[in-house]
PyMOL Python script that loads the backbone (N, CA, C, O; Angstrom):
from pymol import cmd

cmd.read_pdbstr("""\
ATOM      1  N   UNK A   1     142.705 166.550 111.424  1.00  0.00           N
ATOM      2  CA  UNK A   1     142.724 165.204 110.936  1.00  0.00           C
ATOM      3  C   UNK A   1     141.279 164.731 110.787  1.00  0.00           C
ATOM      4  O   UNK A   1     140.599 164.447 111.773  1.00  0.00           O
ATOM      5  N   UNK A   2     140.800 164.647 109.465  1.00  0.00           N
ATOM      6  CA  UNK A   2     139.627 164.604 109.179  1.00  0.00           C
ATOM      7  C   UNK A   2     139.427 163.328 108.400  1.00  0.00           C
ATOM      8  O   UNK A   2     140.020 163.063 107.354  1.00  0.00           O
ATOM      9  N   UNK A   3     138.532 162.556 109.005  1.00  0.00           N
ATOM     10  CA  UNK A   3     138.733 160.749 108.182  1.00  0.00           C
ATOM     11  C   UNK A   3     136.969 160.918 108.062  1.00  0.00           C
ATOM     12  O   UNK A   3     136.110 160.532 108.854  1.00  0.00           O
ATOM     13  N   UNK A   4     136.804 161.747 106.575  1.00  0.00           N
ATOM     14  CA  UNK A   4     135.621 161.642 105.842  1.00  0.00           C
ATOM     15  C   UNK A   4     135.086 160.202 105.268  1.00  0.00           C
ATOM     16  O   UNK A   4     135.526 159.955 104.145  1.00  0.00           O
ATOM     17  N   UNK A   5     134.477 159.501 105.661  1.00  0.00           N
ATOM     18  CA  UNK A   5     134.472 158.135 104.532  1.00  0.00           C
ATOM     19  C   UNK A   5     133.354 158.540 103.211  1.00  0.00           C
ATOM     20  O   UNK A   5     132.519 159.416 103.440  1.00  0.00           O
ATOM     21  N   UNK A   6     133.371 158.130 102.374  1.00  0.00           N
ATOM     22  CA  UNK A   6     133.096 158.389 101.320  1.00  0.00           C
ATOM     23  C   UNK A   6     131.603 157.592 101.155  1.00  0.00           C
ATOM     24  O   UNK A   6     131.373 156.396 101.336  1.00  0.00           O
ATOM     25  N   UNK A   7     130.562 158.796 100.704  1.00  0.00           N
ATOM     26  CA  UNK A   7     129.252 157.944 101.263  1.00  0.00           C
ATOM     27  C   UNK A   7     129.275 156.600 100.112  1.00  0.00           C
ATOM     28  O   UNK A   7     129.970 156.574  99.096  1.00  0.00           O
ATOM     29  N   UNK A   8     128.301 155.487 100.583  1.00  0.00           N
ATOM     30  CA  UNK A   8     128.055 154.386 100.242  1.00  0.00           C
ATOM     31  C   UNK A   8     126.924 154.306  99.318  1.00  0.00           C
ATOM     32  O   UNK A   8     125.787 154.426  99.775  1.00  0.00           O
ATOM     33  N   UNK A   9     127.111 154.117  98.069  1.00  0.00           N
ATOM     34  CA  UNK A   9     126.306 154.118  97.475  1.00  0.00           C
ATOM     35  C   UNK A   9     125.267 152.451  97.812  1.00  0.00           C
ATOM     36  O   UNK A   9     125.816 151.350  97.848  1.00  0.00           O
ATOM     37  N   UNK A  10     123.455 152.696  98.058  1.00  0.00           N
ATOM     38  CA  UNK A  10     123.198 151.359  98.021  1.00  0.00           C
ATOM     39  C   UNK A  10     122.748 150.889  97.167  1.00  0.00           C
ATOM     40  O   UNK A  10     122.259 151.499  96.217  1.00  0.00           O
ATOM     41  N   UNK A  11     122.810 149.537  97.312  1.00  0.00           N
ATOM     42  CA  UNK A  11     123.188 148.656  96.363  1.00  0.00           C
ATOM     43  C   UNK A  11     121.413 148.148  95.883  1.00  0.00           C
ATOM     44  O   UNK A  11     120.489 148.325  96.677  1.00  0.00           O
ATOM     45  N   UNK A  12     121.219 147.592  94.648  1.00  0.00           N
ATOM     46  CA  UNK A  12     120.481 147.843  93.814  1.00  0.00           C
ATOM     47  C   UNK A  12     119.415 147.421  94.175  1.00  0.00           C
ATOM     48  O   UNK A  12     119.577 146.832  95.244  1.00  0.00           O
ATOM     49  N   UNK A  13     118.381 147.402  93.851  1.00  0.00           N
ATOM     50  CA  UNK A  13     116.888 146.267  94.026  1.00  0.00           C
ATOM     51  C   UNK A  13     117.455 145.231  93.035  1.00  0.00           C
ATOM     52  O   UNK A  13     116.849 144.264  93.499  1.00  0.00           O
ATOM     53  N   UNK A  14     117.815 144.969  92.519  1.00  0.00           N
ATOM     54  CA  UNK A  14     117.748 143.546  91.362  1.00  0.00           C
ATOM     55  C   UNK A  14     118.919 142.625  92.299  1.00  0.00           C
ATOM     56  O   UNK A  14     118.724 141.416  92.427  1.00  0.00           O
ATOM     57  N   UNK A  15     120.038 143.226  92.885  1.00  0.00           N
ATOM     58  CA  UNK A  15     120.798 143.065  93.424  1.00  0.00           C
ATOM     59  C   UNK A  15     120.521 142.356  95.019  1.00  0.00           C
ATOM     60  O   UNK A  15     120.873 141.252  95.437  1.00  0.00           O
ATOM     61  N   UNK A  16     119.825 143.351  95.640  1.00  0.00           N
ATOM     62  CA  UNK A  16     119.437 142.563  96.759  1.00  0.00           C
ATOM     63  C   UNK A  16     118.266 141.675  96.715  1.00  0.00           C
ATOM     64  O   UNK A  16     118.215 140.885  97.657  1.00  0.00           O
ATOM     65  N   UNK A  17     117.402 141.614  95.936  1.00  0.00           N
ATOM     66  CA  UNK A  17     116.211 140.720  95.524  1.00  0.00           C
ATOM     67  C   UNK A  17     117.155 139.627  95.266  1.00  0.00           C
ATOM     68  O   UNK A  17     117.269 138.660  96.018  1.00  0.00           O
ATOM     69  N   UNK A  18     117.932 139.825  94.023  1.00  0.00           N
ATOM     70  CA  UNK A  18     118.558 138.337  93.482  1.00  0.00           C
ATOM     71  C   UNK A  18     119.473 137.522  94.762  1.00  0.00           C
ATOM     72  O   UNK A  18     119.899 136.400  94.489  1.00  0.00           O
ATOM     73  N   UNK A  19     119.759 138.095  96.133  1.00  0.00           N
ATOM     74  CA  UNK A  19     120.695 137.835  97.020  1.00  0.00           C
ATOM     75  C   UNK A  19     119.366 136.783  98.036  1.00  0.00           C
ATOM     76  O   UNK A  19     119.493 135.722  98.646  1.00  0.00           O
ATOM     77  N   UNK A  20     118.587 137.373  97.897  1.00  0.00           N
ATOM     78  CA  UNK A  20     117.566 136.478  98.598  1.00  0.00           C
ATOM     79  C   UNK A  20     116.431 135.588  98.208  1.00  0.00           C
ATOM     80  O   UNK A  20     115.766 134.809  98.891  1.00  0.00           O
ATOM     81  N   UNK A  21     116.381 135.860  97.091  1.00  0.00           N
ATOM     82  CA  UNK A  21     115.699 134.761  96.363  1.00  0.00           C
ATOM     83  C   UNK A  21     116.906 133.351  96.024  1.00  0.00           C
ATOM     84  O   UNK A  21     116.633 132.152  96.095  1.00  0.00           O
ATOM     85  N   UNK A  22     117.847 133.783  95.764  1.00  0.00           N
ATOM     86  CA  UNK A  22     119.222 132.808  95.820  1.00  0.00           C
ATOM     87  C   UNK A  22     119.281 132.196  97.352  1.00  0.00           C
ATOM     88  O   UNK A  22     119.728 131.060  97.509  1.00  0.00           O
ATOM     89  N   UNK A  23     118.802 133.003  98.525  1.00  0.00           N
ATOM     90  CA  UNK A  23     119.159 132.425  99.518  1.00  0.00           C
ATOM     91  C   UNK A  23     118.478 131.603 100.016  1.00  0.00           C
ATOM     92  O   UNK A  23     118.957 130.613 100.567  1.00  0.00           O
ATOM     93  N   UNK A  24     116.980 131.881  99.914  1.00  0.00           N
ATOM     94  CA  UNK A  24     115.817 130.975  99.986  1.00  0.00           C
ATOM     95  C   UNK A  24     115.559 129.986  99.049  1.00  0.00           C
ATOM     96  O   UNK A  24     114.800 129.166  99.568  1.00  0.00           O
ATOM     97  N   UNK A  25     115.873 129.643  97.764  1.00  0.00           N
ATOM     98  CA  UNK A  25     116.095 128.657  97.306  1.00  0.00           C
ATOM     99  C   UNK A  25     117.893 127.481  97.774  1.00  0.00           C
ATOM    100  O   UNK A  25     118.123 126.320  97.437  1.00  0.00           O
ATOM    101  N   UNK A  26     118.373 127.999  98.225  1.00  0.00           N
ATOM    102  CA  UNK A  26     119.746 127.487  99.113  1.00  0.00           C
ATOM    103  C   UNK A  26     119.143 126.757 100.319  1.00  0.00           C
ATOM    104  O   UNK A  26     119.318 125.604 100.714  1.00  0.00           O
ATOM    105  N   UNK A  27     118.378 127.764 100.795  1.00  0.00           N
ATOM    106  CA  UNK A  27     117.906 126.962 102.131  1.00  0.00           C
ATOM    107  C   UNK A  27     116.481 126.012 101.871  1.00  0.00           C
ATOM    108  O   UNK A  27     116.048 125.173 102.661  1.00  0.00           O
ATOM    109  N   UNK A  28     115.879 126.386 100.536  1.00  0.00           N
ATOM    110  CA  UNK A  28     114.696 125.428 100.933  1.00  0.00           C
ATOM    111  C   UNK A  28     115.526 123.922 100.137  1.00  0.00           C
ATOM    112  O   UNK A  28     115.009 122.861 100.488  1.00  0.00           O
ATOM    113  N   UNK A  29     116.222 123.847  99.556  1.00  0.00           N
ATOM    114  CA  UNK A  29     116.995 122.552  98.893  1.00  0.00           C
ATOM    115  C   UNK A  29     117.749 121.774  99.802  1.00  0.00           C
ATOM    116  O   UNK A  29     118.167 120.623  99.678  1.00  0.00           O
ATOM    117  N   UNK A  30     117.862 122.596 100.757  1.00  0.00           N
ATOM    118  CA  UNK A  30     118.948 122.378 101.735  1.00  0.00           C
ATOM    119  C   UNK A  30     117.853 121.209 103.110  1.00  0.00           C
ATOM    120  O   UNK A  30     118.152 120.226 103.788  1.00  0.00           O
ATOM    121  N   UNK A  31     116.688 121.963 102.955  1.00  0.00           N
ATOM    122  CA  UNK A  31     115.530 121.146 103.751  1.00  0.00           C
ATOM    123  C   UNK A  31     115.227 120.165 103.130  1.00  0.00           C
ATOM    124  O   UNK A  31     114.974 119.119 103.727  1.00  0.00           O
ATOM    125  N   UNK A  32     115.174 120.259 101.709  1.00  0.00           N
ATOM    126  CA  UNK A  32     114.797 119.105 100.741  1.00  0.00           C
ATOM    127  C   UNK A  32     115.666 118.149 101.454  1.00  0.00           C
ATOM    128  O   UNK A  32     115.404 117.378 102.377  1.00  0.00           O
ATOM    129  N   UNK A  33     116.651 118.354 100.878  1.00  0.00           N
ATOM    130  CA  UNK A  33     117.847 117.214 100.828  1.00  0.00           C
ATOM    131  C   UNK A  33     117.798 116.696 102.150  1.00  0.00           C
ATOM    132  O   UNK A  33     117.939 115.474 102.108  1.00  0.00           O
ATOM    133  N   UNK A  34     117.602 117.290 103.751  1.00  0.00           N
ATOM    134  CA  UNK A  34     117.387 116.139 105.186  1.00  0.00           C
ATOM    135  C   UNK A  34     116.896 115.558 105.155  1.00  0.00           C
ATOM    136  O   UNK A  34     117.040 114.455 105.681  1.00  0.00           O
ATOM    137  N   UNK A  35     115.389 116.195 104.075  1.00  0.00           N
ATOM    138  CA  UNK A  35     114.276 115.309 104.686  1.00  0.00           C
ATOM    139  C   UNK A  35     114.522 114.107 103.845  1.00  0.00           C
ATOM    140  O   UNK A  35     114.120 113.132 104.481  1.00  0.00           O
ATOM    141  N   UNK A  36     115.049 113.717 102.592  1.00  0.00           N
ATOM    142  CA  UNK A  36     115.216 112.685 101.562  1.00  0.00           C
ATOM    143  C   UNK A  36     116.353 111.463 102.354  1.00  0.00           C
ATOM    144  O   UNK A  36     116.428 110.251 102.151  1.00  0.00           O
ATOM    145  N   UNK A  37     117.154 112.352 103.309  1.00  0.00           N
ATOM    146  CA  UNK A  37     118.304 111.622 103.589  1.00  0.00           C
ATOM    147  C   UNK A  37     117.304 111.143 104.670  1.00  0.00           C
ATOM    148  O   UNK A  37     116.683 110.138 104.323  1.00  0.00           O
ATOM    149  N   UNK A  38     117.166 111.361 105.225  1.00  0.00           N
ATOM    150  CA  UNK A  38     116.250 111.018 106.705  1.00  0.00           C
ATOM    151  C   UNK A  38     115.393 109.907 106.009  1.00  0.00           C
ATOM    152  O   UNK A  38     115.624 108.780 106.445  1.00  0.00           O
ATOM    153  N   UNK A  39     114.664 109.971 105.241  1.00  0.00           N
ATOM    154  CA  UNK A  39     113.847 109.208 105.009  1.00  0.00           C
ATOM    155  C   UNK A  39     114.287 108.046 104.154  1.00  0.00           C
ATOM    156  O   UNK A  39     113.676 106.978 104.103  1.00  0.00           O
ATOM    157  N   UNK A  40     115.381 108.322 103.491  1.00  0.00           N
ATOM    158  CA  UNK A  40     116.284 107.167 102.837  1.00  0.00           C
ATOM    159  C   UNK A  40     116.836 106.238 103.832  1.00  0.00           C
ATOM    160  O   UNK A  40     117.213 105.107 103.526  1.00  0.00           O
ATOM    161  N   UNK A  41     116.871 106.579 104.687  1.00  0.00           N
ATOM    162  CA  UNK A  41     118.252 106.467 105.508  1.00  0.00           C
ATOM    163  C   UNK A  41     116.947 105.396 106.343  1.00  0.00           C
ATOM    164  O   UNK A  41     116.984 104.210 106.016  1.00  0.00           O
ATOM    165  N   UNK A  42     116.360 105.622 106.895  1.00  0.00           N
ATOM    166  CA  UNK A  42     114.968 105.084 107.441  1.00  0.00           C
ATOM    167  C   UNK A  42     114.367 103.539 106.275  1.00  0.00           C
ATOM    168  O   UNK A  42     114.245 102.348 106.561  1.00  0.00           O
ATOM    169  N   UNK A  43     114.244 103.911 105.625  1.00  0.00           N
ATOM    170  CA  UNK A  43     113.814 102.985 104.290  1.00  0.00           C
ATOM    171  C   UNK A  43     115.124 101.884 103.949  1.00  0.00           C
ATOM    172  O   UNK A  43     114.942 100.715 103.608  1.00  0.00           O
ATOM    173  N   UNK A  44     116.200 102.404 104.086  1.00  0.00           N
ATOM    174  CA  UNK A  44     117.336 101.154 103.730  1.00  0.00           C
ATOM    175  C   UNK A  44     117.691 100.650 104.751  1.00  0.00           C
ATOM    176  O   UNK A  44     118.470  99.697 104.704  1.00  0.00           O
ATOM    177  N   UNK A  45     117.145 101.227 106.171  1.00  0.00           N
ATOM    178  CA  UNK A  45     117.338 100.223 107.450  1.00  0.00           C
ATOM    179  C   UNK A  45     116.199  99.394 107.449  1.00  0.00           C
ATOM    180  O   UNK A  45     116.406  98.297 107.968  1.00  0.00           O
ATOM    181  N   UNK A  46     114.576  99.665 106.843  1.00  0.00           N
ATOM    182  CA  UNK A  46     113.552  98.930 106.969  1.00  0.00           C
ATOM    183  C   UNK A  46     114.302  97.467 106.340  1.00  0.00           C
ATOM    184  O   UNK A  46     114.482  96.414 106.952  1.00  0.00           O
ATOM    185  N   UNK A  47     114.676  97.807 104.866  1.00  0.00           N
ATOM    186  CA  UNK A  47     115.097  96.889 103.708  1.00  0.00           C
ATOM    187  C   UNK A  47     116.121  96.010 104.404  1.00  0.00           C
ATOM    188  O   UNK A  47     115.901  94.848 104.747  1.00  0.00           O
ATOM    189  N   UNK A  48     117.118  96.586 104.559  1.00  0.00           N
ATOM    190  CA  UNK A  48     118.200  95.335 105.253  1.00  0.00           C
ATOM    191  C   UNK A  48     117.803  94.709 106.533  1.00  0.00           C
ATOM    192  O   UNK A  48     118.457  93.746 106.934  1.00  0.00           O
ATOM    193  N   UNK A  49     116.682  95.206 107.295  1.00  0.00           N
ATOM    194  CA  UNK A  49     115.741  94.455 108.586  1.00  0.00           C
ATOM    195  C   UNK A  49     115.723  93.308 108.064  1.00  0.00           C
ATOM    196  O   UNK A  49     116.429  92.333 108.322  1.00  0.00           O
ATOM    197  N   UNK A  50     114.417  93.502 106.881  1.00  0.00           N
ATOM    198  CA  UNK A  50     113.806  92.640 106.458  1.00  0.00           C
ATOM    199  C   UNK A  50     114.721  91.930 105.638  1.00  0.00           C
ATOM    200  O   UNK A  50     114.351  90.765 105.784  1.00  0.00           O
ATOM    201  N   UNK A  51     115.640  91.923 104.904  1.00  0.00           N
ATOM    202  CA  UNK A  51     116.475  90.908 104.145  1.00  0.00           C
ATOM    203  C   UNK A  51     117.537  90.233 105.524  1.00  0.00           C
ATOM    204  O   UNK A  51     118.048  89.126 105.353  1.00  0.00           O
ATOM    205  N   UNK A  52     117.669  90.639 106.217  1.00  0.00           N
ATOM    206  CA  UNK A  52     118.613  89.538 107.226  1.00  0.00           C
ATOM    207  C   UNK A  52     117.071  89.305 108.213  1.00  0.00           C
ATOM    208  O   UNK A  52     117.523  88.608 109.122  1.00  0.00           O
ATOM    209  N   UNK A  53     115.898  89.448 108.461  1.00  0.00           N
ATOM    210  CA  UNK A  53     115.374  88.524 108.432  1.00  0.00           C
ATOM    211  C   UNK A  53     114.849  87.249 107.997  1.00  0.00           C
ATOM    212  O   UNK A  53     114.440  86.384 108.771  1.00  0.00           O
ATOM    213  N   UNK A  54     114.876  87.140 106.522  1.00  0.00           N
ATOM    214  CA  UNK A  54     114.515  86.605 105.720  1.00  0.00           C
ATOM    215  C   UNK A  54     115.532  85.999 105.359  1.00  0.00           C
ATOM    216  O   UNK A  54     115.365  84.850 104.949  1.00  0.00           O
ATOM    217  N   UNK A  55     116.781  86.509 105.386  1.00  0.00           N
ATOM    218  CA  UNK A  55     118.169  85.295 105.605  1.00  0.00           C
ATOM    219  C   UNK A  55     118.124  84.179 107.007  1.00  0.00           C
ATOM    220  O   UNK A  55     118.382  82.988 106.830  1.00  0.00           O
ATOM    221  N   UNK A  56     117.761  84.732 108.413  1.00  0.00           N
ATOM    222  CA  UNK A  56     117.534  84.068 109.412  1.00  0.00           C
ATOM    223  C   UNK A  56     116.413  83.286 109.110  1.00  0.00           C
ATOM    224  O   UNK A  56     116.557  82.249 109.759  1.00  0.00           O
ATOM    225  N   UNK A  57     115.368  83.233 108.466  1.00  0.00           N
ATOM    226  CA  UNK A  57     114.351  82.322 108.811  1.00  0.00           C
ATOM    227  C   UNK A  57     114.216  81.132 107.352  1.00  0.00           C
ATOM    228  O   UNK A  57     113.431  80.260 106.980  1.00  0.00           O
ATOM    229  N   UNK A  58     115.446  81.726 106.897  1.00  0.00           N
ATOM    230  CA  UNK A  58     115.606  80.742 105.421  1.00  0.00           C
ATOM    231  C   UNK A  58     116.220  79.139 106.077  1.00  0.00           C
ATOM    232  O   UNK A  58     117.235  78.908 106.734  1.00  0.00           O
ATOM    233  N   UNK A  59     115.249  78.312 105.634  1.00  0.00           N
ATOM    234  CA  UNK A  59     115.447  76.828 106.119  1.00  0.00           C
ATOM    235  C   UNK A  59     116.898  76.502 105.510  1.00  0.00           C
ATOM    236  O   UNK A  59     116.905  76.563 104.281  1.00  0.00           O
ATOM    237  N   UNK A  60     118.358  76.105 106.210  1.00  0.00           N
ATOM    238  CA  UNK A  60     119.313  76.066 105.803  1.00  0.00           C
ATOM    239  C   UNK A  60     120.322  76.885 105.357  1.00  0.00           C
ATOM    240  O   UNK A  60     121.384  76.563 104.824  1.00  0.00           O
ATOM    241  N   UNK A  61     119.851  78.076 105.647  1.00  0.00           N
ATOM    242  CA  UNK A  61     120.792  79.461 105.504  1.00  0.00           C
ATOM    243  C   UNK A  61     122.185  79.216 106.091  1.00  0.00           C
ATOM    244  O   UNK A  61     123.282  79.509 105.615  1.00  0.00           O
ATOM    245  N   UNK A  62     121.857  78.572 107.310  1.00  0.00           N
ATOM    246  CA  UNK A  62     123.001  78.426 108.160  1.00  0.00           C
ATOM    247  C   UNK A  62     123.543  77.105 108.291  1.00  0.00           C
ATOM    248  O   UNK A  62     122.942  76.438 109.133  1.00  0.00           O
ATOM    249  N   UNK A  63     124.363  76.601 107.796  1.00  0.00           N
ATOM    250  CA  UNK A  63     124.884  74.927 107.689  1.00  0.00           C
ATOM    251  C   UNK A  63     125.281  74.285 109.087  1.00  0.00           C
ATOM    252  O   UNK A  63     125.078  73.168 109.563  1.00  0.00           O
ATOM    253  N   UNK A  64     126.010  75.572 109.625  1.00  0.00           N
ATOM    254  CA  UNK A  64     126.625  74.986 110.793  1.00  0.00           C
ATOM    255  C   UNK A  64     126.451  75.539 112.562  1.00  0.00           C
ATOM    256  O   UNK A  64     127.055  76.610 112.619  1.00  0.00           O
ATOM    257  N   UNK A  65     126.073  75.319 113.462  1.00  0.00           N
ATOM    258  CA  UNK A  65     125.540  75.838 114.660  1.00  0.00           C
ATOM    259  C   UNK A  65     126.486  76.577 114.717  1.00  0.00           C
ATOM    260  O   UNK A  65     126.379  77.217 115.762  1.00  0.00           O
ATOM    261  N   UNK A  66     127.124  76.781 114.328  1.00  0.00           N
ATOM    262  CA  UNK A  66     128.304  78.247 114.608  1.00  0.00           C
ATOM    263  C   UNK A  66     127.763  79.815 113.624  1.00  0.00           C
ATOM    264  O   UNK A  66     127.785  81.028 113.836  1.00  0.00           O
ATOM    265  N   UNK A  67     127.288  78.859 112.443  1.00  0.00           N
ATOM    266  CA  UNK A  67     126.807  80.014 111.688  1.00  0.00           C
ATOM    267  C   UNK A  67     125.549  80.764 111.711  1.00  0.00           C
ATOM    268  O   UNK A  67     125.186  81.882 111.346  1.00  0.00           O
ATOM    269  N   UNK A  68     124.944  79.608 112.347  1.00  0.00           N
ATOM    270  CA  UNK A  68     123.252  79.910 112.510  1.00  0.00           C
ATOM    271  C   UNK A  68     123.350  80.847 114.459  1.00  0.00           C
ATOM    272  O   UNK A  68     122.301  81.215 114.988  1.00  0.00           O
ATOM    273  N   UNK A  69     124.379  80.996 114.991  1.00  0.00           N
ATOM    274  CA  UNK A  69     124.307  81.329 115.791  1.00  0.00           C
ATOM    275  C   UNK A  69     124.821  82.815 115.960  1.00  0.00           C
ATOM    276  O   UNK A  69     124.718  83.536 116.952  1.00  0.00           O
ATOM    277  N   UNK A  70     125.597  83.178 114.324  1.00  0.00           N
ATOM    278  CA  UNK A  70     126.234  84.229 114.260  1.00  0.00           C
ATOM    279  C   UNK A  70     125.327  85.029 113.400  1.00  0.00           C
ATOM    280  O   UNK A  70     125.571  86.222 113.223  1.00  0.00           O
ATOM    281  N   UNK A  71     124.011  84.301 112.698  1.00  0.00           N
ATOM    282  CA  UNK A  71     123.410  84.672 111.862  1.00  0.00           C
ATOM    283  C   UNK A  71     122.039  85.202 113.221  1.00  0.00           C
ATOM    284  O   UNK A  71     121.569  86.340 113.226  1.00  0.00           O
ATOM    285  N   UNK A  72     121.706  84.342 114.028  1.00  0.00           N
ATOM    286  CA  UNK A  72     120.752  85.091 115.033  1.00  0.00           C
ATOM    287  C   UNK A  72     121.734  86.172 115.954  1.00  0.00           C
ATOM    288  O   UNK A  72     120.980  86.889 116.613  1.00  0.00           O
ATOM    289  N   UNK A  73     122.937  86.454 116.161  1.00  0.00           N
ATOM    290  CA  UNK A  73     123.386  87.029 116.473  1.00  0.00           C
ATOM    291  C   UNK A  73     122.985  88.683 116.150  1.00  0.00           C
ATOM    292  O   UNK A  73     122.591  89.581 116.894  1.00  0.00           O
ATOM    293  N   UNK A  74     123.278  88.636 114.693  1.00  0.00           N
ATOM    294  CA  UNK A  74     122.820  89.871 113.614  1.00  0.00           C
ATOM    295  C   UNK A  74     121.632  89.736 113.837  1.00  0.00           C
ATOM    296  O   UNK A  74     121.199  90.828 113.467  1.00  0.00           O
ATOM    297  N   UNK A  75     120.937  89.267 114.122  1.00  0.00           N
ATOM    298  CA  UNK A  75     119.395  89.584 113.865  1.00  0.00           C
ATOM    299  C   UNK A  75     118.703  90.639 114.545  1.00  0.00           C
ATOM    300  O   UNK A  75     117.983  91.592 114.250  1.00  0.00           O
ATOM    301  N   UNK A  76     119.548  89.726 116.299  1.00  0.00           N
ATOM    302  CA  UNK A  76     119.159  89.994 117.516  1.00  0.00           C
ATOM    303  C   UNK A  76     119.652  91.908 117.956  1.00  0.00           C
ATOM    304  O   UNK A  76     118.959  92.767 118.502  1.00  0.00           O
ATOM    305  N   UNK A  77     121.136  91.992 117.416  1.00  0.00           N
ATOM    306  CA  UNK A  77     121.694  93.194 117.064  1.00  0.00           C
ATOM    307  C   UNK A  77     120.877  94.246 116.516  1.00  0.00           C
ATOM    308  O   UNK A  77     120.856  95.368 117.023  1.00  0.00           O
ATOM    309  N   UNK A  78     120.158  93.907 115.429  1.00  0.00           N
ATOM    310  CA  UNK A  78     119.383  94.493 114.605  1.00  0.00           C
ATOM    311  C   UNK A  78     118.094  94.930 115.222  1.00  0.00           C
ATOM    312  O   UNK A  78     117.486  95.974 114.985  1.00  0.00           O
ATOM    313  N   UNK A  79     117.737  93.879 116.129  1.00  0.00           N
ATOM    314  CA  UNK A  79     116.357  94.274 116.270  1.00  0.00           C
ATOM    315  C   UNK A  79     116.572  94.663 117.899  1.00  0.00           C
ATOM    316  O   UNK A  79     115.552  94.660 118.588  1.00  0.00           O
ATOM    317  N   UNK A  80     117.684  94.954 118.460  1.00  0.00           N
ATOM    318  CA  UNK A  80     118.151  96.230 119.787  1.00  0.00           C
ATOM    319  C   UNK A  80     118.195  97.067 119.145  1.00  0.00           C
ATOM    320  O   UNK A  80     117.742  98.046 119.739  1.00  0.00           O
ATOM    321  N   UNK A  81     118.618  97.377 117.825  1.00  0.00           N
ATOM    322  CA  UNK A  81     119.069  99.016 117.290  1.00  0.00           C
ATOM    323  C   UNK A  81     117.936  99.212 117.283  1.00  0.00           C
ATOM    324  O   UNK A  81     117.570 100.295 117.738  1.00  0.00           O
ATOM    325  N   UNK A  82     116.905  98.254 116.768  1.00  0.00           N
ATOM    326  CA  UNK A  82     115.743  99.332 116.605  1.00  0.00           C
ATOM    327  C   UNK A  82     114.359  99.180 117.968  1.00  0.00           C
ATOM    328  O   UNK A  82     113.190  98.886 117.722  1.00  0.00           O
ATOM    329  N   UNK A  83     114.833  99.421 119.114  1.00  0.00           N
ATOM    330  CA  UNK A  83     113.606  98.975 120.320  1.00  0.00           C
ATOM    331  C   UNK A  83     112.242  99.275 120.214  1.00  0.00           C
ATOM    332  O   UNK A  83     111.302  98.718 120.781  1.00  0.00           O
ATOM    333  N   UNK A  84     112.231 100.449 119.233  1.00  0.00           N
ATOM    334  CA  UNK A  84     110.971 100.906 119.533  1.00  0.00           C
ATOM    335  C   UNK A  84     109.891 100.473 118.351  1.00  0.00           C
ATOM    336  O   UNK A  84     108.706 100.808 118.322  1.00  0.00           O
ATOM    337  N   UNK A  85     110.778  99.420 117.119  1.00  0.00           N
ATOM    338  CA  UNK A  85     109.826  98.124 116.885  1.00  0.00           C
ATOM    339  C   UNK A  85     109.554  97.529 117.263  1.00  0.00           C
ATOM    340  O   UNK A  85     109.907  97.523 118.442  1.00  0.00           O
ATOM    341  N   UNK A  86     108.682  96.385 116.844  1.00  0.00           N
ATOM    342  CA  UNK A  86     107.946  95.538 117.559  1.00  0.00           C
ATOM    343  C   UNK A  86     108.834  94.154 116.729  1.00  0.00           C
ATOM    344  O   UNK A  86     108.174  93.427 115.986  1.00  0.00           O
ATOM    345  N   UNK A  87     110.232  93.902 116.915  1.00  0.00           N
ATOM    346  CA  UNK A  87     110.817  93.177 116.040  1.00  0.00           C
ATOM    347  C   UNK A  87     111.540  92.204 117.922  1.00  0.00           C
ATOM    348  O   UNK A  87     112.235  92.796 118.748  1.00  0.00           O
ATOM    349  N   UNK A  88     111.066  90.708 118.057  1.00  0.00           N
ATOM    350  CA  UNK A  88     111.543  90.260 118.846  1.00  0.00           C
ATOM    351  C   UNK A  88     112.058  89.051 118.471  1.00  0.00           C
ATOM    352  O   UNK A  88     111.757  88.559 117.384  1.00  0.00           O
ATOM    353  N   UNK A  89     112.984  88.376 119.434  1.00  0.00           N
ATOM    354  CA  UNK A  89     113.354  87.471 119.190  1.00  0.00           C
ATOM    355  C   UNK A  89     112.330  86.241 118.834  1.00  0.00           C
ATOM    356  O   UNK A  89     111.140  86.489 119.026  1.00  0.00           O
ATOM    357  N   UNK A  90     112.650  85.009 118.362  1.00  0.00           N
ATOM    358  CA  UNK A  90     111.673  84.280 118.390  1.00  0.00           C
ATOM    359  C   UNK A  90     111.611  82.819 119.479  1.00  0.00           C
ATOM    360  O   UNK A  90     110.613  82.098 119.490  1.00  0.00           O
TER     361      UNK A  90
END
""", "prot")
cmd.dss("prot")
cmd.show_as("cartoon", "prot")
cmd.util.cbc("prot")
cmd.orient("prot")
């Protein structure tokens, strides 16, 4: 009982070149794309900081001590998420 396997022919240079040049462009797009999200992601928390600050310190934003209290509420929220600004109450 003889289980010959049948030799393997290998597989090409154009073949394995094209397998890793495909793979290294996979992975360097793949770095692209964290670092864009990371840094997006960073940049639209700066932006909405600063626009619900600028809603809180708008003279009359808030009509009613219920609203102006729900509006420093968010602020105050906002500026715990981020401690390791320099964003304090006033």
């Amino acid at each position: 009982m003889s289980s010959a396997a049948a030799p393997r022919t290998p597989r090409s240079l154009q073949t394995r070149l094209l397998t890793t040049v495909l793979a290294l462009v996979l992975v360097a797009w793949g770095v692209a794309a964290a670092l864009a999200w990371h840094e997006t992601d960073d940049e639209v928390s700066d932006l909405l900081d600063a626009h619900l600050a600028q809603t809180v310190a708008r003279p009359g934003a808030c009509s009613s001590p219920r609203g102006e209290k729900a509006m420093y509420a968010l602020w105050w929220a906002s500026c715990n998420r981020c401690a390791a600004r320099s964003c304090r109450p006033a």
